[in-house]
Phi, psi and omega in degrees: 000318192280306200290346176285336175300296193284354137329303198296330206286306166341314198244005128300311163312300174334304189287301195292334174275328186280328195245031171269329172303296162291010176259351167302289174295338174266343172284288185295324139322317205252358174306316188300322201269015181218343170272323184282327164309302160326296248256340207258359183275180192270353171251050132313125187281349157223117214267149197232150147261161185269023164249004150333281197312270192340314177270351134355286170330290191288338200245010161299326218269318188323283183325348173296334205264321138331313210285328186298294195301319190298308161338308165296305132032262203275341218285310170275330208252005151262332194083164211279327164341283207258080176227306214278328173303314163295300148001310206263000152352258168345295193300321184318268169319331165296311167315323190278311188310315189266012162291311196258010193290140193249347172196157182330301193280355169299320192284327171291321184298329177308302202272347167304309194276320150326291172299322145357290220260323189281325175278355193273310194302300167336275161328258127046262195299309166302325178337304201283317174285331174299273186351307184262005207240144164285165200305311183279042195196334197294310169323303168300346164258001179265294265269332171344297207307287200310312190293339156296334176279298140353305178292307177307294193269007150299343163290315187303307160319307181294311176228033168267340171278356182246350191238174180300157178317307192274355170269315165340291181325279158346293151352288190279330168296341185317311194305284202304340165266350156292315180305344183270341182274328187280297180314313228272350198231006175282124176299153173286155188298130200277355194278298177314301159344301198285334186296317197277001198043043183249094159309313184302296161327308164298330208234018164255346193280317167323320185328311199265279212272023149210107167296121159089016150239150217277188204237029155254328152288337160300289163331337183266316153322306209281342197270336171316298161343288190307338231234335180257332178282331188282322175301347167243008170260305164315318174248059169315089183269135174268160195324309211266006180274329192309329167252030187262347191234128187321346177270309196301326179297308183275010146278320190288314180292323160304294188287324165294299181293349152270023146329296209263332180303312198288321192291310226265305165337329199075021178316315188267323173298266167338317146283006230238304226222016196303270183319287190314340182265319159330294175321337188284343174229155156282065185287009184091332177220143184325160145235035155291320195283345173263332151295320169257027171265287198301338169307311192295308178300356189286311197279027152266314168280352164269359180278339195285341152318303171300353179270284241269022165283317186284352181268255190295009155076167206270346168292302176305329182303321212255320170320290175317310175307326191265335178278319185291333182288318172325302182298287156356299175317272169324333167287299159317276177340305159338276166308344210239290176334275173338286185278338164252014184255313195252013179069346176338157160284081207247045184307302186315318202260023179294318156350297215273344165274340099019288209274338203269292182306317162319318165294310196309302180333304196282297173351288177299337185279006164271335159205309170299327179293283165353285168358281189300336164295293210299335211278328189304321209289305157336296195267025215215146185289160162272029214240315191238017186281345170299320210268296188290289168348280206286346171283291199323297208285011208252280212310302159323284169003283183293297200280345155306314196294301177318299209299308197300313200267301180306344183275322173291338190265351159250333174292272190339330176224018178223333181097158200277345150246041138308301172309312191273328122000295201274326209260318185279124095221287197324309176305321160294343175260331147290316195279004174276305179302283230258014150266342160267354201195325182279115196292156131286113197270331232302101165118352227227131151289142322195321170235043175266298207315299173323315182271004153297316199267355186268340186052064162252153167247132188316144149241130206292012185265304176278014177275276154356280192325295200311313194315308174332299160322298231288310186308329195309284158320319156314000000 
């Protein structure tokens, strides 16, 4: 056991510097929301409207999506180390533009440019962590990603109600540059290495990411590597393969529709727009001080995901989630309904808008948020798993962008609970989707999963065989 510890810790260290590029990106989420209430009051110094504030918002989420494509880009031909270091640019330069930004469109180009650097990290950084992580380590080491972004915005929460606008800035720049003196002393991925006909490189780099092994076994790694690499190369799939085969279609249709399912929840609005949807009830406690009580409970609910996916598997996880979210939702609408349609008094009850936005938060970060990423990696062959990644985050993106810019532009001319209407309805229609069409993996190989979604039916001979590949490959 210790010597399997002192082996590990590198590529803890790795996992953990790489994925400061998304504690980045989570800081620039969690900005908005202790920031824009500042930027929309009247002695703000660079005075805003709220359909300013909307496009602020919004055009971070924009900005992913160059940023996804520039990713596909760079991803082979720099490799993943310094893809990832160009990722952290962007995040970089958005910060100073928005210290010093002097009117509404600098703040818009900081956050465009922001969201760049966020489509790079997105892509990029699970890429990087499959890669460098050994198998029995690799689940705890992707569960990183989500709980850093989480961590960013919970830093961003945590210290935009006590300080001035430009040291928050000032603050949040801080991250991408430890990410950047800390990553920057990280090995390159040996897998990209092996692509690349660098052996040598490769097998100094394994090095550095397993201590206290012997180099006969690092050869034997390395030829595994190797023996896998030849095997993706050869069976390169291309974009327009994603629809060549009846499983592959009905993947694409699974992941884009719990796609619309997560966004149309209001997940980017809502986080976006936290204290300001707060601010509206009276609970006994600020409600900056309840945006970082919920940042704190995400990431305690995002580690329970990662326990309660492999228990109950990903349809009920998912089911649930989205129905509670539903509720959750509805309960909020409600309340926004009450006070500004039927004039109720609703001082007494701010709790209870408090308790609603707060379950949805937790809620999705227990499953429908998680959910829809880790699954890609299930349904989709590995020939074409690249190709389904950069369509997903393309597709979130975009459909982020919309929910962040239509919620401010319907609450201002329908009332915010309209807005929240569109987002619990959404939700109710997921949970119809993802009882018809959405599979179980939980438990299921790789080509169990495949001949589910191809609706073959197994013959125990070629089942065996398959199984067989499939370890193989593995």
């Amino acid at each position: 056991m210790e010597q399997s510890r002192v082996k590990r810790w590198p590529q803890y260290l790795a996992a953990i510097t790489a994925t400061l590029s998304l504690a980045a990106t989570g800081s620039h989420i969690g900005w908005t929301s202790p920031t824009l209430p500042i930027l929309k009051s009247p002695d703000s110094h660079v005075p805003i409207t709220s359909d300013d504030a909307s496009w602020i918002a919004s055009f971070y989420l924009l900005g992913t999506i160059p940023g996804c494509i520039v990713a596909a880009f760079i991803v082979d031909r720099l490799g993943r180390k310094t893809s990832l270091l160009i990722g952290g640019i962007p995040l970089s330069l958005s910060y100073i533009l928005i210290v010093t930004a002097w009117n509404p469109y600098v703040l818009y180009a900081a956050r465009g440019i922001g969201g760049i650097g966020q489509g790079i990290a997105y892509v990029i950084c699970p890429m990087y962590i499959g890669e460098i992580a050994d198998k029995e380590i690799r689940g705890t080491l992707g569960s990183f990603i989500k709980l850093m972004v989480t961590f960013g915005e919970l830093y961003a929460h945590a210290i935009g109600p006590f300080v001035s606008y430009q040291l928050l800035g000032y603050s949040c720049l801080l991250i991408p540059l430890i990410f950047f003196i800390s990553f920057l002393w990280m090995p390159e991925s040996p897998y990209y290495l092996l692509m690349k006909n660098q052996q040598r490189d490769a097998l100094m780099s394994l090095k550095c990411l397993k201590r206290c092994v012997s180099t006969s076994q690092l050869e034997t790694d390395i030829e595994q590597m190797q023996k896998i690499v030849v095997r993706d190369l050869s069976d390169r799939g291309r974009f327009w393969d994603l629809f060549d085969t009846p499983g592959n279609r009905r993947a694409v249709i699974i992941s884009i529709g719990l796609q619309f399912v997560l966004q149309f929840s209001g997940i980017a609005a809502v986080e976006s727009y936290t204290q300001e949807i707060l601010e509206e009830g009276d609970a006994g406690l600020p409600a900056s001080m309840s945006v970082i009580l919920l940042s704190m409970l995400q990431l305690i609910a995002g580690l329970g995901a990662v326990v309660l996916v492999d228990k109950l598997g990903r349809r009920p996880l998912l089911i649930t989630t989205t129905l509670l979210a539903g509720i959750a939702l509805t309960i909020t609408g409600i309340f926004y309904l009450v006070k500004s349609h039927f004039g109720v008094d609703t001082a007494s009850y701010g709790w209870l808008l408090h308790s609603s936005v707060i379950l949805y938060e937790l809620i999705i970060a227990l499953g429908i948020n998680p959910l829809p990423y880790m699954m890609l990696g299930e349904l989709f062959p590995t020939n074409v798993k690249g190709a389904a990644v950069s369509l997903a985050n393309l597709v979130s993106s975009l459909l982020a962008f919309i929910v962040s810019k239509m919620y401010q532009v319907i609450s201002d001319n329908w009332g915010v609970y309209t807005a929240f209407g569109w987002f619990a309805a959404s939700c109710y229609v997921g949970v119809i989707f993802i009882v018809l069409i959405v599979p179980e993996t939980k438990g299921k190989s790789l080509l169990e999963i495949q001949e589910e979604l191809n609706c073959k039916q197994k013959r125990k001979a070629s089942g065996a065989k398959g199984e067989q590949q499939i370890s193989t490959i593995a």
